[in-house]
Structure formats: structure tokens, C-alpha cells
N, C-alpha and C positions, 0 to 999 in steps of 0.2 A: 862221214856224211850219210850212208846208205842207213849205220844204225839209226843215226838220228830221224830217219824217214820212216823206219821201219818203226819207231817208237812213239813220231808224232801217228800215224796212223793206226795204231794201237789203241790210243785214247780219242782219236775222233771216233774212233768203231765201240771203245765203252762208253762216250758220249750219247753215242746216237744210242743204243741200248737203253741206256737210264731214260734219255727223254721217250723211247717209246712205251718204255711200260710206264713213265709218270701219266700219260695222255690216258692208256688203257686204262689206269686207275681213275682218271677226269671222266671217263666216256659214260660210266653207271652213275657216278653222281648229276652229270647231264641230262642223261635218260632220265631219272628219277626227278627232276628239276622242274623238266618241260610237262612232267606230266603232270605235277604238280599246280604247276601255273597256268594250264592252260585244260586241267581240269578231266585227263586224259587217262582211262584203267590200267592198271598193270600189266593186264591182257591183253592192251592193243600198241599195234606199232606204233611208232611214232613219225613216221616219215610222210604219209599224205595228211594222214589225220591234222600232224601239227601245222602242215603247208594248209590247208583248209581253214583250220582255224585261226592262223593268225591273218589269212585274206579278211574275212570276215571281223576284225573286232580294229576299232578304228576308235579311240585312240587303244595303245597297248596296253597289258597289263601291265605295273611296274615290272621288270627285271626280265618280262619273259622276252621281247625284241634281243636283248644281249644274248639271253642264253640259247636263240635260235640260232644268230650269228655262229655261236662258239659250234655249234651241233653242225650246222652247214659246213664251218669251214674244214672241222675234225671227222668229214662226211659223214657221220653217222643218219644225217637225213635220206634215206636214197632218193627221193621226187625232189629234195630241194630245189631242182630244175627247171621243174616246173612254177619254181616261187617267181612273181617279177612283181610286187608288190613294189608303190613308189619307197617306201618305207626302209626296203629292205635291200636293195643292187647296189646304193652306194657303200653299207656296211660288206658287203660280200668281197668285194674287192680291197676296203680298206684293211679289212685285219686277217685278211688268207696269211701272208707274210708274217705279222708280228706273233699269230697264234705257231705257224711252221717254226720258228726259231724259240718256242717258250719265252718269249721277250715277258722280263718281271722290271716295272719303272721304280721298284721302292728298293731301298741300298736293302743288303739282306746279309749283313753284317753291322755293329755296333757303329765302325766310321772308317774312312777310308783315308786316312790320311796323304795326298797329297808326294809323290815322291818325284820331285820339282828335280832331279839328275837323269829321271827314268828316260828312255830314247824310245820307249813302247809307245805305239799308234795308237788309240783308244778314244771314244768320244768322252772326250774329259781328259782329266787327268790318271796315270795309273797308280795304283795304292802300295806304301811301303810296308813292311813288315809292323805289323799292330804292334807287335812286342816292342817295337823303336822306337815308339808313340811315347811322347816327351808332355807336359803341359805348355810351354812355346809352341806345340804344334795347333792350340788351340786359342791363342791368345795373340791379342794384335793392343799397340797400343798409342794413341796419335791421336783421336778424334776429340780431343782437347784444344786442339795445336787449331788456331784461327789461320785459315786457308788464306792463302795471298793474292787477292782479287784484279793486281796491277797490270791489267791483260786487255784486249780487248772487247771484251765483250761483257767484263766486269765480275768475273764468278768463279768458284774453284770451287770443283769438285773433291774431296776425297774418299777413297773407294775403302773398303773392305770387303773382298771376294777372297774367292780360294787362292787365288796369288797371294793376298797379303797372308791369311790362314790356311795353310794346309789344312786341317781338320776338318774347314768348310767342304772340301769334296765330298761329292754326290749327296749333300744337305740339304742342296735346295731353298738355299737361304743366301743372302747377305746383304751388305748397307750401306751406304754412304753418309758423308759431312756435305751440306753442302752452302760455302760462303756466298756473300753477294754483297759488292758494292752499292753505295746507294743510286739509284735506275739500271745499278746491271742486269745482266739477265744469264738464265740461260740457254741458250737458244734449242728453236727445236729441232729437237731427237727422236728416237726411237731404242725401247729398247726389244730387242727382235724374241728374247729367250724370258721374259720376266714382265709381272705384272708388279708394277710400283705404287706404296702407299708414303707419302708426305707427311711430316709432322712439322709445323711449323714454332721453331725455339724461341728465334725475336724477330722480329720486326714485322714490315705484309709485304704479302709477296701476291700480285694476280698470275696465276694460274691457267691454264687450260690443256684439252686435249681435242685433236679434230677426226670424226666417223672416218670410216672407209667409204671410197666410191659405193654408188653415186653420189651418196648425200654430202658429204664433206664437213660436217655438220659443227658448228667448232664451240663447244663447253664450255663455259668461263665462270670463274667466281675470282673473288677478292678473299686472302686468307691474313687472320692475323693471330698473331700470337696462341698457342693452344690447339689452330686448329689442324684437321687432317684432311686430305684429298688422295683420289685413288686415280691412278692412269692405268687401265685398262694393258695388258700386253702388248704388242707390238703397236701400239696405235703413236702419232706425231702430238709429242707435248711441249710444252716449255714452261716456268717460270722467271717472274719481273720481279724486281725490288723495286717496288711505287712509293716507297719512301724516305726520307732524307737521312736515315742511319743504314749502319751495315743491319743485313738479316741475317739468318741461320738460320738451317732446318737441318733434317733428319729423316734419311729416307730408308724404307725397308724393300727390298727386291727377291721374286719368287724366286732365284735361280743362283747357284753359286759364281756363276759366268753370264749375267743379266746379258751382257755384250753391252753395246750403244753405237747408233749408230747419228751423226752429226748431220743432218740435211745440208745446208752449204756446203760443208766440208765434203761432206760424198759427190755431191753434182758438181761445183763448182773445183774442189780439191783431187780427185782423183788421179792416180798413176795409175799408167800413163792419163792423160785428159780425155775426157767423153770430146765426142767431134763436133765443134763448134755449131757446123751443120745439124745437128742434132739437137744441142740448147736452143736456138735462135726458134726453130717449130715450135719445144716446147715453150718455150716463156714468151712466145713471141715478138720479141726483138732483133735488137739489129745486132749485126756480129759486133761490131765494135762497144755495144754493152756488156754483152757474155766477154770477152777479150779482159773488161776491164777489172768484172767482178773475180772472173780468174786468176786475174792478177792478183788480186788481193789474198788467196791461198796458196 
């Protein structure tokens, strides 16, 4: 046990090493950045001058708001302190953290396939050995297969994420089938991780998506055959089969793990139950309506 302590601290101490001199090597490109963009000599500091200049120029120049950001939080500004521009307090706090830990969001390897035994913690999935990497690991096959609508609400979805394909980890991609009885629907959802784009194969389907408070705003078209529609990221959408055959579409999602999350099912379906007392405020009813709709999840 003691080696193994003594060895994981080994590598968090050449961890922290590499990342500090990766930064030192960021700090001149920085320096040399801001002075660039904000028009600033070799000869002069950059810490009031660039706090000065960027109060002053409304809107920003492209790129130079970010690279202030990076200069602030990797302190090479020293008056940064003096910066309270609206523009600029809420970036200061948002990315101190992600710049601290070198956070990179793009895969920085070829693919990570998916090691669906692994018992490792990780946001996502964590990756098997590349060399194990099979063509199965990238292929899925099924979206052929007409989904079986005989449900209540009329619709089946079929998923392809990094569950169905290992390969799709940390891709940032994948897609569903998705059937409809004719007036099914699907009801609305959310997807919390992924922005979704619609292709519709047969039939119409109406569509929508509704804003965020306050406005609530609710987007609608009628879609037929051909066409495409986009729901935004985490925003409440659904579509309807409006007409007397089955439909089909085909949807693509920004995220390997879109998620989804079912409005009824969450409020009405949850474990344990949200407290009656609670539904009846919001929707403003009587408890013996929430009781009943509950019932039905």
C-alpha cells in the first residue's frame, strides 16, 4: 500500500511539472497576443495599459476579451484588479477553474473506444486499450428494423449513442430512428447534453420547441417529407404524427450521451414522488388531480 502512495504521488508531482512549464510556455505567446490585439509595444507592460485599454473599447476587438480572460486568470495581468468592466467579472470567475486544471474539451487521441467492463469513475465513459479496437467497435446495426409504436403515446424511439457504439465515445455525436404511429407523438422532452437536428423520411410530423422563462415562447411548423428542423440544446420539444400513415425520421444529436429527459415522466414519474403539496402549487390543481395523473406513471 505505502508503495503504491508513494508512486501515485510521484506522478501527480511530474503532473503538476509538465503542466507548469506547459503554461510558462502559454504566458509569451499571451504577452505577445494581447499586445498585438490591443495595439500595445514590446516595451510596455501589459498589465494597466491592457486593463485601460480594454475599459475603453466597447465593443471588443475580436479575440482580445478571451485572451485577457486567459492573461487574468494565469495572473500575468498584475492590476487585473483593478479591471471591473461589465464585460469582463463574469468571465473571471467562470474559467479561473478550467484554465487551473488545463481542461482541453476536444478527444486528443484518434477515438476512445468505450470499455463498457471498466468500474473507473470518469465523465463518460473510460477508454479500452486502442490496440483492442475491433471494427464491431464502431458499427451498430438496426435502424432498418421499424420501431414498434404499440405503446401509449404512439412512438419508439431507437437510440444509437456510445451504449449502442463504443467507438462513439467522446465523438460527440450520435442518432436515433424515430417511429410514430399515426396521431402518435412524441412527447415532450429535453435533451440536457445535445442540440438535435430532424430529418424527416415519411410522413408529417408538427413539431415544436418552447424559449426559456420568461418568454416561454413556443416555435412551431408542420414538417413533411424531406424536411429538417433544429431544437436547440436543452430547450422542451416534441413531435406529432398529423397524419393517417406511420412516419419516420431521423435525428442527429450533438453529444455521444444526448441524455433525455421526459417532462411527465420526471414530474409526474419520479422515485420516490415529488410531494403532492408541491404539484398542486405548481399546476394549480387539486390534489386529487395530481394523485390521478400519478397514477398513470
Amino acid at each position: 500500500m505505502e508503495g503504491t502512495q508513494a508512486k501515485d504521488a510521484k506522478m501527480i508531482m511530474a503532473s503538476t511539472m509538465i503542466h507548469r512549464h506547459a503554461m510558462e510556455n502559454l504566458q509569451w505567446i499571451w504577452h505577445l497576443e494581447i499586445r498585438r490585439l490591443l495595439g500595445i509595444s514590446s516595451s510596455t507592460g501589459v498589465g494597466g495599459v491592457a486593463c485601460e485599454r480594454l475599459l475603453d473599447m466597447d465593443p471588443f476587438p475580436k479575440g482580445a476579451l478571451e485572451v485577457f480572460v486567459l492573461m487574468t486568470t494565469s495572473r500575468l495581468l498584475t492590476s487585473a484588479a483593478q479591471c471591473r468592466h461589465k464585460y469582463l467579472m463574469p468571465w473571471n470567475l467562470a474559467i479561473t477553474c478550467s484554465l487551473a486544471i488545463a481542461f482541453e474539451p476536444s478527444p486528443l487521441q484518434d477515438f476512445c473506444v468505450a470499455d463498457t467492463g471498466s468500474s473507473a469513475r470518469v465523465n463518460g465513459l473510460a477508454c479500452k486499450d486502442p490496440k483492442l479496437a475491433q471494427a464491431d467497435d464502431f458499427f451498430f446495426s438496426g435502424l432498418h428494423v421499424t420501431g414498434n409504436t404499440s405503446n401509449p403515446v404512439g412512438s419508439k424511439v431507437t437510440p444509437v449513442t456510445a451504449a449502442q457504439i463504443p467507438g462513439l465515445n467522446t465523438l460527440g455525436i450520435s442518432m436515433v430512428r424515430l417511429d410514430y404511429a399515426p396521431w402518435g407523438i412524441n412527447p415532450p422532452h429535453t435533451h440536457p447534453r445535445a442540440t438535435e437536428i430532424l430529418t424527416i423520411l415519411e410522413g408529417s410530423l408538427h413539431v415544436g420547441f418552447v424559449t426559456s422563462n420568461p418568454d416561454n415562447r413556443l416555435i412551431t411548423k408542420v414538417l413533411q417529407k424531406g424536411d429538417v428542423f433544429v431544437f436547440p440544446v436543452g430547450l422542451v420539444h416534441f413531435q406529432r404524427n398529423v397524419g393517417y400513415g406511420n412516419a419516420v425520421a431521423i435525428a442527429a444529436l450533438s453529444s455521444q450521451n444526448p441524455g433525455v429527459i421526459t417532462i411527465a415522466n420526471a414530474i409526474f414519474g419520479s422515485n420516490p414522488p415529488i410531494a403532492t403539496e408541491v404539484l398542486t402549487k405548481a399546476f394549480q390543481v387539486d390534489k386529487s388531480v395530481v394523485d390521478w395523473v400519478q397514477s398513470k406513471f
